[in-house]
N, C-alpha and C positions, 0 to 999 in steps of 0.2 A: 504493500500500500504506500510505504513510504517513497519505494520510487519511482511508483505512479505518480503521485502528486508529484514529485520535484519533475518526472516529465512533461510533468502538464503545465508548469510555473517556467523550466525554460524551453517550452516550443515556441519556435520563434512564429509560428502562425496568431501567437497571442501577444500583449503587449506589456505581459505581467514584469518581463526585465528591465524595459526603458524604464516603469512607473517606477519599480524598487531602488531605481540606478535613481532616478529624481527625487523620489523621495529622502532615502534612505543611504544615500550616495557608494548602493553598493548593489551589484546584482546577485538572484541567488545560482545555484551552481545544482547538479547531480552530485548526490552523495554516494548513491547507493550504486556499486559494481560488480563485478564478478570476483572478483577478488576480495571484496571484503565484504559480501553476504553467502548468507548459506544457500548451497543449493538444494532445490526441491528432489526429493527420493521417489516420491510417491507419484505416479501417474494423475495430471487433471481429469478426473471425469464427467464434470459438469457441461456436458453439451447439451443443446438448445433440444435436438433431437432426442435425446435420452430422457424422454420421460414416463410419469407411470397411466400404466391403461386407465381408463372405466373399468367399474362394474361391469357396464353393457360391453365391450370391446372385450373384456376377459372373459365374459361369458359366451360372445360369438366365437374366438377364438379356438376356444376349448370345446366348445360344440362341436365348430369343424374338426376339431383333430379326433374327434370321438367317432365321427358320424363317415371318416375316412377307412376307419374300419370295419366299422359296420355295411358299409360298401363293398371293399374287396371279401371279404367274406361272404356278403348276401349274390355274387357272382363268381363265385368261385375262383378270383385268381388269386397269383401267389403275390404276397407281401400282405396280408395280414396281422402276422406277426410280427413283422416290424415297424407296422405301422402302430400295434398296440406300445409295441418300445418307447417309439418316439413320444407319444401321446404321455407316454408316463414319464417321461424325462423332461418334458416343458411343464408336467405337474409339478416334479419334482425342483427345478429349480426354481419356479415360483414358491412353493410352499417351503423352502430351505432359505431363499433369497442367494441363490446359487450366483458365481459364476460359469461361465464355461467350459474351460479347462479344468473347474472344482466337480461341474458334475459329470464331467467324462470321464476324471480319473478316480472314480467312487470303486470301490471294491464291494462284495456284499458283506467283508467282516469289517467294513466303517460301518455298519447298521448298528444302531446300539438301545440297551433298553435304558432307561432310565428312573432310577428306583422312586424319586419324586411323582411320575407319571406311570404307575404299572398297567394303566388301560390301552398304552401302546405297546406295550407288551417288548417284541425286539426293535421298537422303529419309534421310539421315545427319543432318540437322538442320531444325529449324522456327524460321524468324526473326517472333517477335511482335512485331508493333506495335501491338496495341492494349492493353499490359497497363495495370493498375490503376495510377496514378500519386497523387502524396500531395496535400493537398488545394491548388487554388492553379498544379498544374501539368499539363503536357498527359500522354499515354500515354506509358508508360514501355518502352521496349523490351526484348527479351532474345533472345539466342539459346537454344533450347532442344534439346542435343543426345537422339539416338535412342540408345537403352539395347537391350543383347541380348535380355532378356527380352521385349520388344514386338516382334519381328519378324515374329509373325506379323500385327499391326496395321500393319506395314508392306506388308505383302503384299499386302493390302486395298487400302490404300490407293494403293500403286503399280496395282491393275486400275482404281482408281478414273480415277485422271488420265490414265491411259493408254485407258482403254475406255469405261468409264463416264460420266464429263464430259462429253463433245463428244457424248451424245446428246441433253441439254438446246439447245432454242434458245438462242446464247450470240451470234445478231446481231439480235436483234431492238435496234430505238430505243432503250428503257428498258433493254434489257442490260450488265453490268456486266462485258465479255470476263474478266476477271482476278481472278474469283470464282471460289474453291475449288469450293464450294456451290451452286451457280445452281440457281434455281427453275425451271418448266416456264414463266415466265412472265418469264423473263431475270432474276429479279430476285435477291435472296440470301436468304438463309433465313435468318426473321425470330426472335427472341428468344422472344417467346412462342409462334410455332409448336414450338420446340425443347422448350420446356418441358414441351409439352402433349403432345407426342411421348414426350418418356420418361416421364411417368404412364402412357400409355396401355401403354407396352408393361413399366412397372412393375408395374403391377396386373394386367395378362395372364398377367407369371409368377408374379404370387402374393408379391409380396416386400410389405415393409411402408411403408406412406403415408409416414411420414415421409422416407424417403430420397427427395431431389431429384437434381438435377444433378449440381451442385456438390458430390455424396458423394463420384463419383468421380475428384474432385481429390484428394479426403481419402485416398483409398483408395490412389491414384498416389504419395502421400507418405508412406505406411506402407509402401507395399510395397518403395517404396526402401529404405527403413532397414529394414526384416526384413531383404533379399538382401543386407546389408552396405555399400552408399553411406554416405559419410560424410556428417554431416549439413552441412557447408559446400557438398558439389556439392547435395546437394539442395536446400536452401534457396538456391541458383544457378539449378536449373531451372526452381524453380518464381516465381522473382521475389519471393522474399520480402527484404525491407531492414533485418529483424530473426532472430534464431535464433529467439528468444522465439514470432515467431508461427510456424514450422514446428513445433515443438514442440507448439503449440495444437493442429496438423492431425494427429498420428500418434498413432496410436491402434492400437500391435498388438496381434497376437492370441495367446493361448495358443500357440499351434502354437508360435510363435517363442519368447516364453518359457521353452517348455522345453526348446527347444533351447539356447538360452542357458544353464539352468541343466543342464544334460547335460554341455554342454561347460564349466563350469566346474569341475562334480564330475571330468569326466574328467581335467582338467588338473592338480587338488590330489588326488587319492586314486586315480589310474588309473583306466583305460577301463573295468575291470572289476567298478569300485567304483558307474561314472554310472548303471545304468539298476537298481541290486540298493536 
């Protein structure tokens, strides 16, 4: 910030230096350089682009990828199965507040139970080890607990490992046994398949280009702080090592707003005063 402002006092497109030179009989200068500030570690990820769905956008969204299996299925051709995969892997990074390389490189012994929550029984927590680490160091771990609102992504995901997995070949040579995700071809499922994956079933339901993947991280972080998490647990599950950047990521929506202001009206002037 600091050397924002001193860029902004001597761009000469302004006239802040003559004025300080007259005033003050001195102009000011840039203090701040590479040499004697810190560099940034962490990747920016506050883009314009990067924001969190709707309700309605996540619900379309998620239809399609449901409604894409139930399709090859109801015609018998082949990719069913991996269509049910994928379906449960955009579950799952939304319901974990995933990245991408976090939930590709998921094992099924990161599934974990967590004795606080035994109603999920083994899928009470997800142990990352591939999360984003600062520049200089390897991946950074987390445990990422399961929240009540996600249980029906749990559900999923519990037919997944229990039903679903073990129809992939998972002994071929090149098989990776201990992959969440296995391909038809042992292998895991690749970064830019992922990618390519959710434009296609983006644009199928009609939502707009710019949302990528990585929205529904953003969207995983908003929708915490609407349902009340404080922002210390979230910026916990989501691996962030600053508050500053969970704060980049949330982005809520009206809905919640005015619920917020409802309930303040209600709290200073009665119940009867919030919605007149």
């Amino acid at each position: 910030m600091v050397r924002a402002f001193c860029a902004y006092l001597t761009d000469g497109r302004y006239e802040w230096m003559m004025e300080c030179e007259a005033r003050f009989g001195s102009a000011p200068q840039q203090i701040c350089h590479d040499w004697n500030t810190t560099v940034h570690l962490l990747e920016y990820e506050g883009r314009a682009q990067r924001r969190a769905l709707t309700f309605e956008e996540l619900e379309a969204f998620f239809s399609c990828a449901d409604q894409r299996v139930d399709l090859i299925v109801a015609t018998g051709k082949k990719g069913g199965l991996a269509a049910l995969r994928d379906a449960q892997i955009f579950k799952t990074v939304y319901a974990f507040g995933l990245r991408r390389a976090e939930v590709l490189g998921l094992d099924t012994a990161d599934l974990r139970p967590n004795p606080a929550a035994p109603r999920f029984e083994s899928f009470g927590a997800v142990q990352v080890r591939w999360g984003k680490g600062s520049r200089g160091s390897g991946p950074k771990r987390r445990t990422v607990l399961t929240v009540p609102e996600f249980d029906w992504a749990i559900e999923g995901l519990q037919q997944w490992v229990e039903q679903g997995r073990s129809r992939f070949a998972t002994t071929k040579p090149t098989s990776d046994g201990r992959a969440l995700w296995p391909t038809e071809r042992g292998t895991r499922v690749s970064d830019r398949y992922l990618a390519q994956r959710f434009a296609e079933i983006r644009d199928e339901a009609g939502l707009p280009p710019e949302l990528s993947l990585h929205c529904l991280r953003h969207t995983y972080i908003t929708n915490l702080i609407e349902w009340g998490y404080s922002e210390k647990f979230v910026q916990d599950q989501v691996g962030h090592l600053y508050a500053s950047t969970t704060a980049i990521y949330t982005s809520v929506g009206d809905d919640y707003k005015n619920r917020v202001i409802a309930q303040a009206l209600s709290r200073i002037y009665g119940s009867s005063h919030a919605t007149s």
